[in-house]
N, C-alpha and C positions, 0 to 999 in steps of 0.2 A: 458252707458258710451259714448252715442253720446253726443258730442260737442252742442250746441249750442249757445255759444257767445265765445269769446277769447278777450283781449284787444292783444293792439299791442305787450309788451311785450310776452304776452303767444304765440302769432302768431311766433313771430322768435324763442320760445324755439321751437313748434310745428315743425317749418321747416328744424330745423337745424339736423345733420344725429347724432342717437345714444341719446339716453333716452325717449322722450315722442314722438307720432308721431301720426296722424290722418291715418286711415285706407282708403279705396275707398268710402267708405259710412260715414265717419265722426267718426268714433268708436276710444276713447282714447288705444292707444296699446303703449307699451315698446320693446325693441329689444329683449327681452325675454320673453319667452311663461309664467314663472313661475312668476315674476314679474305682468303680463299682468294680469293672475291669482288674484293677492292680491291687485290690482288696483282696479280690477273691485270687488274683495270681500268688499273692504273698502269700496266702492261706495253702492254698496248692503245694508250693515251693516247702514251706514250713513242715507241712505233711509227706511231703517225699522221697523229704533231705534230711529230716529230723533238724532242721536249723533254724535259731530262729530270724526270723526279718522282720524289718521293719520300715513303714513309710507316712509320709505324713500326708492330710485330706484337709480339703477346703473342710468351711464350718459354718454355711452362712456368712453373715459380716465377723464373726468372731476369731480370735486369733485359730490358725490351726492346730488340727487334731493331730498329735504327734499318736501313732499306733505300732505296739509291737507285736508280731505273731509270735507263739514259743510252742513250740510242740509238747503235748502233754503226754507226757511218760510214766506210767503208769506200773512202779518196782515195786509195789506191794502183788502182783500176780506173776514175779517170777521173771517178765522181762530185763531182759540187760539194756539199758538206758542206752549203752553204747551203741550196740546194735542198729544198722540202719534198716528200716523197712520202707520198702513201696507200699503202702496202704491209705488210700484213697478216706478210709474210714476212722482211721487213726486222729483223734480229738486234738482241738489246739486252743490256747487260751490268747483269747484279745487284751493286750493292755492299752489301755485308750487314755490319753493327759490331755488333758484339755484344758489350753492356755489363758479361759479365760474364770481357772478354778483355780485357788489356793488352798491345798490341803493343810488344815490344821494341824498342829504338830503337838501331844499330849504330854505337857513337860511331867506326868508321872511316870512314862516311859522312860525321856532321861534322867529321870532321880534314880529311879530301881535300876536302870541300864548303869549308868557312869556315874555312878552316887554322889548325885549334886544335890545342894541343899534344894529348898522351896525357891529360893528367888533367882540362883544360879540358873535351873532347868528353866525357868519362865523366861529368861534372859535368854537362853541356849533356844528353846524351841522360837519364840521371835524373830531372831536372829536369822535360825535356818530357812524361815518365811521369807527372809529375802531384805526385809528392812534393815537398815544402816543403825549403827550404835546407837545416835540420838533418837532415832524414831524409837527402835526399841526401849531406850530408857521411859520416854513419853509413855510407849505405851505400857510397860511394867510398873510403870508408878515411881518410876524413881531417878536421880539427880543422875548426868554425864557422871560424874565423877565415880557414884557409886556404879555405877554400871561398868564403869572400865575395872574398877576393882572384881567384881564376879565376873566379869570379861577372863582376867589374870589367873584367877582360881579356877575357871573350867577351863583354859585350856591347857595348866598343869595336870588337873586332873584326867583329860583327855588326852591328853602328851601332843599337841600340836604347838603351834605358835603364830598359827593366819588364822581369820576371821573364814577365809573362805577355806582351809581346813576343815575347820570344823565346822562349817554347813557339810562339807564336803564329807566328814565324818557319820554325822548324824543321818544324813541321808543313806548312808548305805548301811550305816548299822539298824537304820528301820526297816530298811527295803529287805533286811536277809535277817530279822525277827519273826 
């Protein structure tokens, strides 16, 4: 359960008091011993099965930390991914969401992804944020009405025809970018 990489966001979850926290030697702990417990069992489990798991951890007062273990498989040296190995040593990667963060969605992703104009992707990334039509329109700067129209237009161009489609879209085509 020792650390070794963090991007920046995982660095400020790391630092901040109450759910994840780096010990004096680098070692992943929780403010509780029993949590700390199923942390480091998923990571175990992950490393032995080659599978990943996942579980979620108190946060402080904050919504919970949804976490996934994924065993990192390393086919640029020749391993078969498939392959299961028992190895204790074999690296795994934390995905940590923490519920009381909304990732920004960069509508120039979805222009060059799904070739949406300027205000379609503004509309699309809002949206997959979680906000309802009218919020989004508010927040894009513009009237219900024209928002249902680039509503129409992305998800022709998307090929859906739900709202939650196409969050449901977007998110995995960013997630596997």
């Amino acid at each position: 359960a020792q650390v070794l990489f963090a991007n920046p966001r995982a660095g400020d979850l790391l630092s901040r008091v109450g759910g994840l926290s780096l010990d004096a030697v680098g070692i992943c702990r929780t403010e509780r011993t029993d949590e700390t417990e199923r942390l480091h069992h998923a990571i175990a489990d992950a490393q032995s099965n080659q599978e990943t798991t996942a579980l979620s951890l108190s946060d402080g007062d904050r919504a919970p930390l949804r976490v996934t273990v994924q065993p990192y498989l390393d086919t640029s040296k020749g391993r078969d991914p498939d392959k299961r190995r028992e190895d204790a040593d074999t690296p795994v990667c934390l995905f940590v969401f923490a519920g009381d963060h909304v990732a920004r969605i960069d509508p120039k992703l979805l222009r060059s992804m799904f070739g949406l104009t300027i205000a379609e992707s503004r509309l699309a990334a809002t949206l997959a944020e979680g906000l309802t039509l009218e919020a989004a329109a508010t927040e894009c700067g513009v009237t219900v009405s024209s928002a249902r129209t680039y509503l129409k237009s992305v998800f022709s161009k998307l090929g859906v025809s739900r709202q939650s489609e196409l969050v449901r879209t977007i998110l995995i085509s960013l997630a596997m970018s």
